[in-house]
N, C-alpha and C positions, 0 to 999 in steps of 0.2 A: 538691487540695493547694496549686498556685500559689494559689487565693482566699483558703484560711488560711492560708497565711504574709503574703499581703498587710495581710489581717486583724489578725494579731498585729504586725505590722509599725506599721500605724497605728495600733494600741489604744497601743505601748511609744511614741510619737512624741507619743498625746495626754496620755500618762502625764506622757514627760517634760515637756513644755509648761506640764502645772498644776503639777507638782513640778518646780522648779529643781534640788534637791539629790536626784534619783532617783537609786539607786542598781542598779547590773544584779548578779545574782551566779544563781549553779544549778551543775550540773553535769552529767555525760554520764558512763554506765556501761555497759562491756559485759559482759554474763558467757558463762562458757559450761563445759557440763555434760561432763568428760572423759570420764567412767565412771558411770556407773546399772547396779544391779544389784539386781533385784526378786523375789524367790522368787513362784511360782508365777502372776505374771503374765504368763503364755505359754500360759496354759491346760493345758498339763500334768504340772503340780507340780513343774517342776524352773525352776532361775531364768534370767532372762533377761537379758544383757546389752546395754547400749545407749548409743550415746554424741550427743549435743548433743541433749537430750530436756528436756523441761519448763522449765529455767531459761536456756533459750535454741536459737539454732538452732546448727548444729556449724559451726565455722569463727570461731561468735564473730556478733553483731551490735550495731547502737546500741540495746540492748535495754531501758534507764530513762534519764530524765533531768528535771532541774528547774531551770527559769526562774522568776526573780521581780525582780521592780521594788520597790523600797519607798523609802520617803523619811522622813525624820523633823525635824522642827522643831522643838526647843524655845522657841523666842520666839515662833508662833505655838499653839503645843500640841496641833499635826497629825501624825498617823504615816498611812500608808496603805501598803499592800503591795497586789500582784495578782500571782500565785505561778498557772502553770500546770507540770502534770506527765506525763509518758505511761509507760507500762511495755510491752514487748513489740510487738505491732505496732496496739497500740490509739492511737486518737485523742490530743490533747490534754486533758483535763480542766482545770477553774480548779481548782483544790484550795483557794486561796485567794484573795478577794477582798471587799478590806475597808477603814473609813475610821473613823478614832477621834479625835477633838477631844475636848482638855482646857484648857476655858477657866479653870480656875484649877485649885489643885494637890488641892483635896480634891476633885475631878466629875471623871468623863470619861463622854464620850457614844461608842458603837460602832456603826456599819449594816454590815452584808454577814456574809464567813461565813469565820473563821479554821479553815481541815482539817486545820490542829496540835491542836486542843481548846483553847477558851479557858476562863479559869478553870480551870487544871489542880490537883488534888490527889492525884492518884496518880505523884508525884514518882519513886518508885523504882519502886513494882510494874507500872507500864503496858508498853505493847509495845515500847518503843524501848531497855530493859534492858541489849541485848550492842550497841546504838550502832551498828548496821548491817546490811545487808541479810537480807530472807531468802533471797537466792539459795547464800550460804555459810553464814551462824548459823540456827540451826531457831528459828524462833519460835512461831506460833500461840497467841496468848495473850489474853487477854481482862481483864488489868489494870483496864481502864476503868469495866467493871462492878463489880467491889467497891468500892475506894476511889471515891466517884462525887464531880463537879466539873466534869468539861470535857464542852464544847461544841461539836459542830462542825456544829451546823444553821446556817441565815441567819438573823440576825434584827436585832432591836436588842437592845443591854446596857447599862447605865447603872451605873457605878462611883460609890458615896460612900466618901469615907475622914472619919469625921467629927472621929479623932481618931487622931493619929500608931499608935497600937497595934490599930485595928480598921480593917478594909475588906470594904463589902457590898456584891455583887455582886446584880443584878437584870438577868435575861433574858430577851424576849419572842423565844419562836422560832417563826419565819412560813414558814419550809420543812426538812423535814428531807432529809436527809443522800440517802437513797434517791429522792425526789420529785428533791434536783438532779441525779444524776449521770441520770436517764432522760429530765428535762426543765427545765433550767435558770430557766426564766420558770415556774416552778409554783409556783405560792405559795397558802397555804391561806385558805379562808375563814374569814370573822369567826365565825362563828358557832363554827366547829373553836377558832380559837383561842384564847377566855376559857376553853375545856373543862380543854385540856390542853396549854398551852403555855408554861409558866413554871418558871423553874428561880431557884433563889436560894443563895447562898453568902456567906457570914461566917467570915471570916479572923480570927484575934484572933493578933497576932503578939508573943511573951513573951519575955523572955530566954533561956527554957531553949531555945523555938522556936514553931511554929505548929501554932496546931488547927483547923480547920477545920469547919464545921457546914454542911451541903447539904441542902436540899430541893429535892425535882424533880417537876414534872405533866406532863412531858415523855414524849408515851405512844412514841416511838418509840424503839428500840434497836438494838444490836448483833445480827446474828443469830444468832450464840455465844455473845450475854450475856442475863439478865433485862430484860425492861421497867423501863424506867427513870420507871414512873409513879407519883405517890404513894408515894413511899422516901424514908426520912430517911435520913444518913450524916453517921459522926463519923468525924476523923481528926486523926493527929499526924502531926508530922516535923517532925528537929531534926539537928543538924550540930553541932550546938552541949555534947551531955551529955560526950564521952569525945574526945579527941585522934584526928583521923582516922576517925572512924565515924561513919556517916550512918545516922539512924534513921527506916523511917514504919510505922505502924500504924493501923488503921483497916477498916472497914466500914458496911455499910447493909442497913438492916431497911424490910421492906415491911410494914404494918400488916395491909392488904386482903388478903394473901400465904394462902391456908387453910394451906398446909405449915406457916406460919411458920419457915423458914427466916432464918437468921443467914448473911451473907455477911462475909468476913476477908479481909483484904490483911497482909501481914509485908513488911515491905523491909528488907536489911540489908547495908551498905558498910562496908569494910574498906579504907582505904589506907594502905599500909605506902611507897609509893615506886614503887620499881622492882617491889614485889608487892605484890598485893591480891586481897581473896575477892568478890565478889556474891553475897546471896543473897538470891533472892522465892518467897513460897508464895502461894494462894492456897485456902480453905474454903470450902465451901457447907456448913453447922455442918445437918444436916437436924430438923426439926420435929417430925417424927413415925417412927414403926416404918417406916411402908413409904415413906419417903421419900426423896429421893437426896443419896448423900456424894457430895461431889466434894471430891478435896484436891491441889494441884499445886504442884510446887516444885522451882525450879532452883540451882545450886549455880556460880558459874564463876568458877574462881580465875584468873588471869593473871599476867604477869611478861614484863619489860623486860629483854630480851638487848641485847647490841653488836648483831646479826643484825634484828632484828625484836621485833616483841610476843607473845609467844607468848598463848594463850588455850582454856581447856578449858569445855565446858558441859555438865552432864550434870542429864536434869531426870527425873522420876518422877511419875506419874500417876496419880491409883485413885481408880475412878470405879463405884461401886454402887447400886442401888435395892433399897430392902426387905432382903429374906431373897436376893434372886440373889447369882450368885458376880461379886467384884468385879472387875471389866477392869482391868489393870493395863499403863501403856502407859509407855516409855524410850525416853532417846536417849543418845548419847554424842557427842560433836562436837566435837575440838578442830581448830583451826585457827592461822592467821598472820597477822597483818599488818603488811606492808612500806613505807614508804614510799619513791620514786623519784622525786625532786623534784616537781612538780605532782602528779603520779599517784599512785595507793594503790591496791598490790597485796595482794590477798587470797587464799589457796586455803586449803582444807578439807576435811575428812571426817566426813560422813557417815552416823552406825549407829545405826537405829531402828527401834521397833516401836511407831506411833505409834495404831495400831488397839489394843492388847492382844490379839491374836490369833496370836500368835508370827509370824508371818511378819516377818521382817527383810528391811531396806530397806539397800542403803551406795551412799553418794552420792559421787565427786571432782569437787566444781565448783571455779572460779575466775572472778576477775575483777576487774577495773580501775576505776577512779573518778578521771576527772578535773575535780576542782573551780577555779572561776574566780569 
């Protein structure tokens, strides 16, 4: 432990050194689980309660947090970040580490590896939707894979803008996502990477707002989501059609695919103010009789008291192959959040049946966020 904080200690010293204007920022969260209560996992059938289990230990620990360095220079047309993260009692990870020169305003050149997703097009429907943890909002969601766009292998990218209204993105990806987090120096061979390594995107940005066109040979993926090889994807989003409401729409179709299968994203924002709705589905539209529906979609309205933000999510799940009977899985999860000067307090409940198998789950966690 003393050698990696030495480590990281001299990595943030060489950092600042080549960036004058480095900036530090992250933060520290601890959560911790008050009440678990699991039907028939006790082994016999009746449910079991438990306190400081899965999203922490009981008492509370420094259980996530995130550091990053970044700098940005407009008169040289350099940005660079190196973003490390941990969760639980795991290691450090880079999650991000990265360097972009833009020598003039239509080009920018990119080396290393943004773990936000570069090139993002699933604006509303992706994972970060309720804007915080899963230790209190239920997430589990696989946004990335339908509306397709972001990147979050190493490689190089090369941005044109050749005219104020279009930008095309070009991505050679030289290690994925899985290869770094087992062995960070693992980088693939040439021969691998003319196969299946290249992803492409074209922004065409309108008045009404932006569509987006993605092709990907990028054979690695999500393990929740399809292969992201050989698929096209079209998308829209716009902020722009109605006062207060943010629209995306969009999907990708795999040629190769024998189901042929049709994948759908819906996003859809509402702000009124002090109240507004959320709402994202996503379809797997099936190809054939005995092929699979999946269709999923969350609904979370919120609202600004004097007290706090209040905030409800409730999402629905049905998931079928062929002629079987369809698995139908729910949550319900409303929750708070506080702010206490620096700190952001959060607690929540809870109530799901995330298998479709009726056992219900109810969760009281909590927890704290101090950002710097």
């Amino acid at each position: 432990m003393k050698k990696f904080i030495a480590i990281s200690v001299m990595l943030a010293l060489i950092v600042g050194a080549a960036f004058a204007e480095t900036r530090l920022s992250g933060s520290v969260e601890v959560r911790w689980n008050i009440l678990e209560i699991d039907e028939n996992k006790d082994g016999t059938g009746g449910p079991i309660a438990r306190t400081g289990t899965n999203t922490s230990a009981a008492g509370g620990v420094m259980h996530a947090g995130v550091v990053q360095l970044s700098h940005s220079d407009s008169e040289e047309g350099i940005r660079g970040v190196l973003k490390l993260q941990w969760e639980g009692y795991n290691a450090f990870t880079f999650d991000s580490a990265w360097i972009e020169w833009k020598p003039i305003e239509q080009v920018a050149f990119f080396l290393g590896r943004d773990g936000d997703g570069k090139f993002q097009n699933s604006n509303l429907t992706r994972w970060g939707f309720h804007r915080m943890p899963r230790g209190i909002s239920v997430e589990g969601w696989d946004g990335h894979a339908y509306i397709i766009g972001a990147w979050d292998g190493a490689g190089a990218a090369l941005t044109v803008n050749p005219i104020d209204m279009i930008n095309v993105n070009l991505v050679l990806n030289l290690a994925d996502r899985d290869a770094l987090e087992e062995a960070p120096s693992r980088l693939r061979r040439w021969e691998d990477v003319w196969q299946d390594s290249f992803l492409a995107t074209v922004n065409f940005n309108l008045d009404v707002g932006r569509i987006n066109l993605t092709y990907s040979n990028i054979s690695y993926g999500w393990p929740w989501g399809p292969s992201f090889k050989d698929i096209i994807g079209l998308s829209f989003h716009s902020n722009r059609l109605i006062d207060g409401v943010e629209l995306e729409v969009g999907g990708h179709y795999r040629p190769e695919d024998e189901a042929n299968p049709i994948r759908l994203g819906l996003g859809l924002f509402w702000n009124g103010g002090d109240f507004g709705v959320k709402f994202r589905s996503l379809a797997r539209i099936p190809g054939s009789s005995d092929d699979r529906l999946y269709i999923a979609s969350d609904i979370m309205p919120w609202v600004m008291t004097d007290f706090a933000e209040v905030r409800l999510s409730v999402r629905l799940v049905v998931d079928q192959t062929g002629d079987a009977d369809p698995t139908i899985g729910w949550h319900v999860n409303p929750y708070i959040v506080k702010g206490l000067g620096a700190v952001q307090f959060r607690v929540g409940i809870m109530l799901e049946d995330d298998n479709g198998d009726g056992t219900i789950g109810f969760k009281l966690p909590l927890s704290f966020i101090l950002g710097f």
